[in-house]
C-alpha positions as CSV (number, residue, x, y, z in Angstrom):
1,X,79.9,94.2,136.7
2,X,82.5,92.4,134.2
3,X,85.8,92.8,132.9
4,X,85.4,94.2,129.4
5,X,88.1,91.5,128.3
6,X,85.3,89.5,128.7
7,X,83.4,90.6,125.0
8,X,86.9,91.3,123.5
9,X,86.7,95.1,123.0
10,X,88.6,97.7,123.0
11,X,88.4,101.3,122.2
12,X,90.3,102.9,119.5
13,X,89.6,104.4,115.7
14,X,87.6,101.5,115.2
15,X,85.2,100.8,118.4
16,X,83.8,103.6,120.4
17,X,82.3,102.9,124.0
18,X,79.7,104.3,126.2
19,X,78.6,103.9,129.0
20,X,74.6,105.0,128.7
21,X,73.2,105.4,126.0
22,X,74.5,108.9,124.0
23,X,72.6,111.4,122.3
24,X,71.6,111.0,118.8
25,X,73.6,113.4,117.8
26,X,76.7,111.8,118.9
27,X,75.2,108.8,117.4
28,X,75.2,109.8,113.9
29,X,78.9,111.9,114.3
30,X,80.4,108.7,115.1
31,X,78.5,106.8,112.2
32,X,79.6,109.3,110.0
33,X,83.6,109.4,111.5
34,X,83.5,105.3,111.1
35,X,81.9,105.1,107.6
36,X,84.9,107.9,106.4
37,X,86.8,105.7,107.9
38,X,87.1,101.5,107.8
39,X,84.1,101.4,109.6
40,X,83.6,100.0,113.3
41,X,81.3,99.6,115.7
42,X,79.8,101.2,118.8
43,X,79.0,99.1,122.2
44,X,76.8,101.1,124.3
45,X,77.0,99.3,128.4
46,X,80.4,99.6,128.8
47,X,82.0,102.2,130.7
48,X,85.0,102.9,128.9
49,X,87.2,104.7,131.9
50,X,87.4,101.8,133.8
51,X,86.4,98.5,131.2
52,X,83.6,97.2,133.2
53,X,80.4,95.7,132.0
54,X,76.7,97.6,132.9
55,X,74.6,97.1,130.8
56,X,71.1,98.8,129.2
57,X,68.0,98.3,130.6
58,X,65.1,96.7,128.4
59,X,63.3,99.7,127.9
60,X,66.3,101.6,126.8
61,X,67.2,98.3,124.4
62,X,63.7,99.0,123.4
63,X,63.8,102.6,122.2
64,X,67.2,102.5,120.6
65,X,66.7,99.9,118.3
66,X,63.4,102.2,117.5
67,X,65.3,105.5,117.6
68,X,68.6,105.1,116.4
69,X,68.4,103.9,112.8
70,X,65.7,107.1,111.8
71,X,68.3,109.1,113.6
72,X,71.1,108.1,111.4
73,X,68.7,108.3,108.6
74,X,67.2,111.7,109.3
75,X,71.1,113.1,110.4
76,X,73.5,111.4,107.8
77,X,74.3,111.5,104.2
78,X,74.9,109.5,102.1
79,X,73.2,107.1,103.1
80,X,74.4,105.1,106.5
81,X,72.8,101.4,107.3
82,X,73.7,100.6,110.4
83,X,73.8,97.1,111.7
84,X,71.7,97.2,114.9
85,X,72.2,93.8,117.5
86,X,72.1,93.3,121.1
87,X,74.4,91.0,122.8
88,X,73.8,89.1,126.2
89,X,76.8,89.1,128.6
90,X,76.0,87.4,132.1
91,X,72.5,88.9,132.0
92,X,73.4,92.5,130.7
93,X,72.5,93.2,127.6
94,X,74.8,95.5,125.2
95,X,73.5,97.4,122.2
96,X,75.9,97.1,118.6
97,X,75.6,99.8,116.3
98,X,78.0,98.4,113.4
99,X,78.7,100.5,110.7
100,X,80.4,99.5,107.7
101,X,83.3,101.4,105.4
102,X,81.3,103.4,103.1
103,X,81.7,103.9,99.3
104,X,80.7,107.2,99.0
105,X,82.9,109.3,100.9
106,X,82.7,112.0,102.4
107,X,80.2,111.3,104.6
108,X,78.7,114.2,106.7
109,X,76.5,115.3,109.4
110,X,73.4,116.9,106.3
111,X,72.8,120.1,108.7
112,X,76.3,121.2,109.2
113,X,77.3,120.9,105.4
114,X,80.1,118.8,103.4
115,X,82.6,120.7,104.6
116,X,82.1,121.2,108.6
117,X,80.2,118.6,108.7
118,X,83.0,115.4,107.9
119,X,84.1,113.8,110.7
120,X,86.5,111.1,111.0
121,X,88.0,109.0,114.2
122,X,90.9,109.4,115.8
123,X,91.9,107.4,118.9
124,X,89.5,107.3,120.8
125,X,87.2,111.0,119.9
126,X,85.1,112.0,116.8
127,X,87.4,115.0,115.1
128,X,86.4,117.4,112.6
129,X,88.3,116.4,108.9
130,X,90.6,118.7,107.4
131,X,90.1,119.7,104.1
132,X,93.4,117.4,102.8
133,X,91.6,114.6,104.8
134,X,88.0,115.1,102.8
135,X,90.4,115.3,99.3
136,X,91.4,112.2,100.7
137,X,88.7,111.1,100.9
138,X,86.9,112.1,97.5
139,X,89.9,110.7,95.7
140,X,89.5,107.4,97.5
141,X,85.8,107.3,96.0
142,X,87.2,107.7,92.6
143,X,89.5,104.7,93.3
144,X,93.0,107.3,92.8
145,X,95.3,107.7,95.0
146,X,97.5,111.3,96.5
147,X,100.2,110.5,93.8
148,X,99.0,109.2,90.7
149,X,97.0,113.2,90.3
150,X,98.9,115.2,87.2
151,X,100.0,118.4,88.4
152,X,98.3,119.8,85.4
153,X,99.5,123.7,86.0
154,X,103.7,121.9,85.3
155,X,105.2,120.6,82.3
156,X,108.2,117.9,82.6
157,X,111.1,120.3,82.2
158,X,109.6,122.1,85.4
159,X,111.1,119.1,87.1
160,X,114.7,118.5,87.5
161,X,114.9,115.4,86.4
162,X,118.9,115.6,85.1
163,X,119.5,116.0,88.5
164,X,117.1,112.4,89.3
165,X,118.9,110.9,86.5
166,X,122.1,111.6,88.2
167,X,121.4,111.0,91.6
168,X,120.4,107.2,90.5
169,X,123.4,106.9,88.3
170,X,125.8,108.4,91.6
171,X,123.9,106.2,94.2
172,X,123.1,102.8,92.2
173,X,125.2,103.0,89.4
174,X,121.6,102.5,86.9
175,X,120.6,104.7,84.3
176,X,117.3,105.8,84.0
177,X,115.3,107.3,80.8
178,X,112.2,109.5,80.3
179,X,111.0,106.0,78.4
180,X,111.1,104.8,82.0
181,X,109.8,107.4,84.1
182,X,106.5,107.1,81.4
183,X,106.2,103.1,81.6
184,X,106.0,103.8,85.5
185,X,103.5,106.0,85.1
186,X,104.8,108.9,86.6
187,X,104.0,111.5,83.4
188,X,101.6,112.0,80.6
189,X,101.4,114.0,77.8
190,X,104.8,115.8,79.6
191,X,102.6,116.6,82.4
192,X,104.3,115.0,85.7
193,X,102.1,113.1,88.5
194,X,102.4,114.3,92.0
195,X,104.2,111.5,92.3
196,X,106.9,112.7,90.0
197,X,107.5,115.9,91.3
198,X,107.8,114.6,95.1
199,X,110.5,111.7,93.5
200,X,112.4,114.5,91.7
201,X,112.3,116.6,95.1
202,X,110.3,119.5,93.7
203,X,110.5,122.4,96.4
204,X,107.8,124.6,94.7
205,X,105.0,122.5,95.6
206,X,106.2,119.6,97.5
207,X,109.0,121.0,99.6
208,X,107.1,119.8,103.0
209,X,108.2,116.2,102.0
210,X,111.0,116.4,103.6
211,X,112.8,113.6,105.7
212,X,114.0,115.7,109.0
213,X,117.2,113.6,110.9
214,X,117.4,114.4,114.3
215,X,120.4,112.7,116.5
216,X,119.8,113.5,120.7
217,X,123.0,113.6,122.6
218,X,122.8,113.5,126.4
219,X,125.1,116.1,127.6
220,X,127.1,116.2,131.1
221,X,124.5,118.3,132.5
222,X,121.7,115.6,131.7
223,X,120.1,117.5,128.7
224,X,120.0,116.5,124.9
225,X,121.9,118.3,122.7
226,X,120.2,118.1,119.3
227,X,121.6,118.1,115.9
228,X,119.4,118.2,113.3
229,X,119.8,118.3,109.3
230,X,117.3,118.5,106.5
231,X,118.6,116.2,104.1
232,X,117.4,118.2,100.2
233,X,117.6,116.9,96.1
234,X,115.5,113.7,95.1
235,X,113.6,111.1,97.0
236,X,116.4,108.8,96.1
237,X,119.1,111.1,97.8
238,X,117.2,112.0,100.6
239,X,116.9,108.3,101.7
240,X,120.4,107.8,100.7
241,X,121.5,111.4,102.5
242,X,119.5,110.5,105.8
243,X,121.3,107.1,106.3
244,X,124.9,108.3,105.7
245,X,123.7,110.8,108.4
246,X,122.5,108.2,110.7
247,X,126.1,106.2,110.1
248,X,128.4,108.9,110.4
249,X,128.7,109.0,114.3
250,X,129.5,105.5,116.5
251,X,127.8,107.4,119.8
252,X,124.4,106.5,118.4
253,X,122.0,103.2,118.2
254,X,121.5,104.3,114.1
255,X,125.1,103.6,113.8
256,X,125.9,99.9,115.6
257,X,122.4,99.2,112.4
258,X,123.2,97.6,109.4
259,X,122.7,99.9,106.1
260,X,120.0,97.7,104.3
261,X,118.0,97.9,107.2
262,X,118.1,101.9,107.4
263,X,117.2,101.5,103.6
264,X,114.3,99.2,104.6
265,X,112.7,101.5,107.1
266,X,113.4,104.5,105.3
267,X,112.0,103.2,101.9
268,X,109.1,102.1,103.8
269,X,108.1,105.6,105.4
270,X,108.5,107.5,102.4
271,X,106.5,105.1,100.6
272,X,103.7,104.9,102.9
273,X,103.8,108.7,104.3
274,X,100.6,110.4,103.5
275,X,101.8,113.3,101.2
276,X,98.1,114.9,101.6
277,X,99.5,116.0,105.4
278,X,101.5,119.3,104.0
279,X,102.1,119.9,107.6
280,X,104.2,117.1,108.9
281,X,107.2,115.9,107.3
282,X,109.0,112.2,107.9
283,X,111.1,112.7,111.4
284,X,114.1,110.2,112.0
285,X,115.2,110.8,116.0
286,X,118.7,109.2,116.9
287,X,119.3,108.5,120.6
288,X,122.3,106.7,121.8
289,X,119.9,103.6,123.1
290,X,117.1,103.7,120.2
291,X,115.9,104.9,116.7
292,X,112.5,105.8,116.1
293,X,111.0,106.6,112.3
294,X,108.0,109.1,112.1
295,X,105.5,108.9,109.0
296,X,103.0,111.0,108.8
297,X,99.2,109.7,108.1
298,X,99.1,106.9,110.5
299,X,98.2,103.4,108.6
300,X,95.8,103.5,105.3
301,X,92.3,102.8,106.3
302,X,92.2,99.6,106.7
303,X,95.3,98.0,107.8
304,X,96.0,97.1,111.2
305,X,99.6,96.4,112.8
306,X,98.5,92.6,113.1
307,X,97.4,93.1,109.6
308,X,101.0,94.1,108.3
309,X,103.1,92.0,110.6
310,X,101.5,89.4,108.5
311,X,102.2,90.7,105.2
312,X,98.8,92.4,104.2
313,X,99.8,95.4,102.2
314,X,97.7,98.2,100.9
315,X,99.7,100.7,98.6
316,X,98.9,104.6,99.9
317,X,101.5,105.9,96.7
318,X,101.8,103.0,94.5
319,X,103.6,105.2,91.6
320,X,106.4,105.7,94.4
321,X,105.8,102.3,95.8
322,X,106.8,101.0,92.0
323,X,109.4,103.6,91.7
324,X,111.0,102.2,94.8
325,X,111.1,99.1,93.7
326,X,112.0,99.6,90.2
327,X,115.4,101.3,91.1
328,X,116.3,98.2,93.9
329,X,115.3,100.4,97.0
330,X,112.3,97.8,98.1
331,X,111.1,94.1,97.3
332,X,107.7,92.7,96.6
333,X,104.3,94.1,97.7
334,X,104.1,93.5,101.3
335,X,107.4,92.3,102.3
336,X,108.6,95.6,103.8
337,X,107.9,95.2,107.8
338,X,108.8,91.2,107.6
339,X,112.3,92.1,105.7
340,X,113.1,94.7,108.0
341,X,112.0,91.7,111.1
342,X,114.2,89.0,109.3
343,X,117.2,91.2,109.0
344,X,116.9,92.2,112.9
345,X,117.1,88.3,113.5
346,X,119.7,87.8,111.1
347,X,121.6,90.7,112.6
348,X,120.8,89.9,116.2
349,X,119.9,93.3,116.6
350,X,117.2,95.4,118.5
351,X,113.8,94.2,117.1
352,X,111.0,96.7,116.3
353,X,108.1,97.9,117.4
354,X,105.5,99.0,115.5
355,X,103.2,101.8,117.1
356,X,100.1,103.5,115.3
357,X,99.6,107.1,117.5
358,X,96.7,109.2,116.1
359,X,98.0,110.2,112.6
360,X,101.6,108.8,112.6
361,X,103.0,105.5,112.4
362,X,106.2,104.6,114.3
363,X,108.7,102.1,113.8
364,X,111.2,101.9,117.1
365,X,114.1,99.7,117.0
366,X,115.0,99.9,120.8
367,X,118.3,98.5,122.6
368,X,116.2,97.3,125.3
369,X,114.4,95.2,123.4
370,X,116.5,92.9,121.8
């Protein structure tokens, strides 16, 4: 048996290990979950519980490079073409079953249906998508993203956009016109784009976008006392709103933070939040040692955390993403996570972390880890 360090995999959203060879079934779920996906790959030899080599047998090599692509065939749709390959570790051979991003989402198991029958990965298990998750998905086909979608049932004045307008002349002393708000994108035909409504703070139909603060106070008995506000109004306020929050009280780790780097992280979960996930809203928990930032929707297909600490960037709401940096609240595309790094250094203050945990992304500035 072998360390599994020793073919460099490791099991996540992206690879999927087994031991013996699995049912065809499970075969084509997990097809179907990585082509809804970025794609990834299945190694079948490995026992995943604890990362050791074993290996298929010739005859098994044999009848799943026979069995498993009619199986994909017969139980997929649209259609998946796997990439099938054995590789040789010290004399044990492991079957790959590669399967590439597809382009014709949503792709589902053709006997349960297009509705129970998406799956998509998360961590380390096939799940059932949710129906936000296969709009997701259809939109992603059609090459349009959560936020650029009219909300065709409003007109303009259904918005209060005085109340943006004065919320960006309050904060950042810059007016802003309807001539504006069109050149962005963010209306036509006075019909307002998702993203519009969620910038103006619409609490009819976008009232889960919320940014929750949360500050935990260890009390003499040794149990946090929480004190937690909702901050309402526009997009612009709320950021604004949660870090005057975050500043307001020295007993904290938010508070010893400089402002532009509240604004940094901030700006960067609520442009990067999936808006699709109606039940989760953007959490911001204050302890007196760290500060962690919740966004719901985990990272966009395919980005990795190595990918972003290196400045790759892939837009989820690019209307708000332009919005942002239209009214001074972010830089360029893709300079987000390294700004917020270079002001920790320049600072000398706690530098992040950068966790991706099933469907939310986390960025935790920890005292500990300066």
């Amino acid at each position: 048996m072998n360390a599994i360090n020793q073919v460099n995999v490791f099991e996540g959203k992206k690879m999927a290990l087994y031991v013996e060879m699995p049912d065809l079934y499970e075969i084509a779920a997990t097809a179907v979950s990585f082509a809804n996906l970025a794609g990834g790959e299945m190694v079948i030899g490995v026992d995943p519980a604890v990362h050791e080599i074993f290996g298929l047998s010739d005859g098994e090599i044999s009848k799943a490079l026979s069995d498993v692509p009619h199986a994909i065939e017969k139980l997929c749709t649209p259609a998946i073409v796997p990439e099938i390959f054995v590789r040789n570790v010290d004399d044990r051979h492991l079957l790959i079953i590669k399967i590439g991003m597809g382009s014709m989402k949503p792709y589902y198991i053709r006997d349960e249906g297009d509705r129970e029958g998406v799956y998509i990965r998360q961590a380390k298990v096939n799940r059932h998508a949710s129906k936000e998750q296969i709009e997701e998905m259809i939109r992603e086909s059609k090459n349009q993203s959560f936020d650029e979608i009219l909300v065709r049932d409003y007109q303009l004045d259904n918005l209060e956009l005085a109340r943006l307008k004065d919320d960006i002349r309050h904060l950042i002393h810059m007016e802003i016109s309807d001539a504006d708000l069109l050149r962005l994108g963010l209306f036509d035909r006075l019909i307002p784009t998702r993203a519009l409504a969620i910038i103006a703070g619409d609490e009819k139909r976008f009232g889960y976008a919320k940014i929750l603060c949360t500050k935990h106070r260890l009390s003499s008995s040794g149990d946090f006392e929480d004190e937690t506000e909702e901050i309402q109004g526009s997009l612009p306020n709320r950021i604004i709103g949660a870090i005057d929050f975050l500043l307001n009280d020295a007993s904290y780790c938010s508070q010893r933070m400089p402002r532009k780097l509240l604004l940094e992280a901030i700006v960067n979960a609520v442009s990067h939040r999936d808006y699709a996930m109606r039940e989760h809203a953007i959490q911001i928990e204050s302890y007196p040692d760290r500060l962690v930032i919740i966004s719901p929707g985990g990272l966009p297909k395919t980005m990795t955390i190595t990918k972003i600490l290196s400045g790759t960037s892939e837009a989820r709401n690019p209307l708000i993403s332009n919005f942002m940096r239209f009214i001074g609240f972010a830089g360029s595309w893709g300079t987000g996570i390294r700004r917020i790094q270079e002001i920790c250094i320049e600072e000398g203050i706690y530098t992040p972390t950068f966790v991706e945990e099933g469907i939310f992304f986390k960025v935790i500035f920890d005292k500990s880890s300066k």
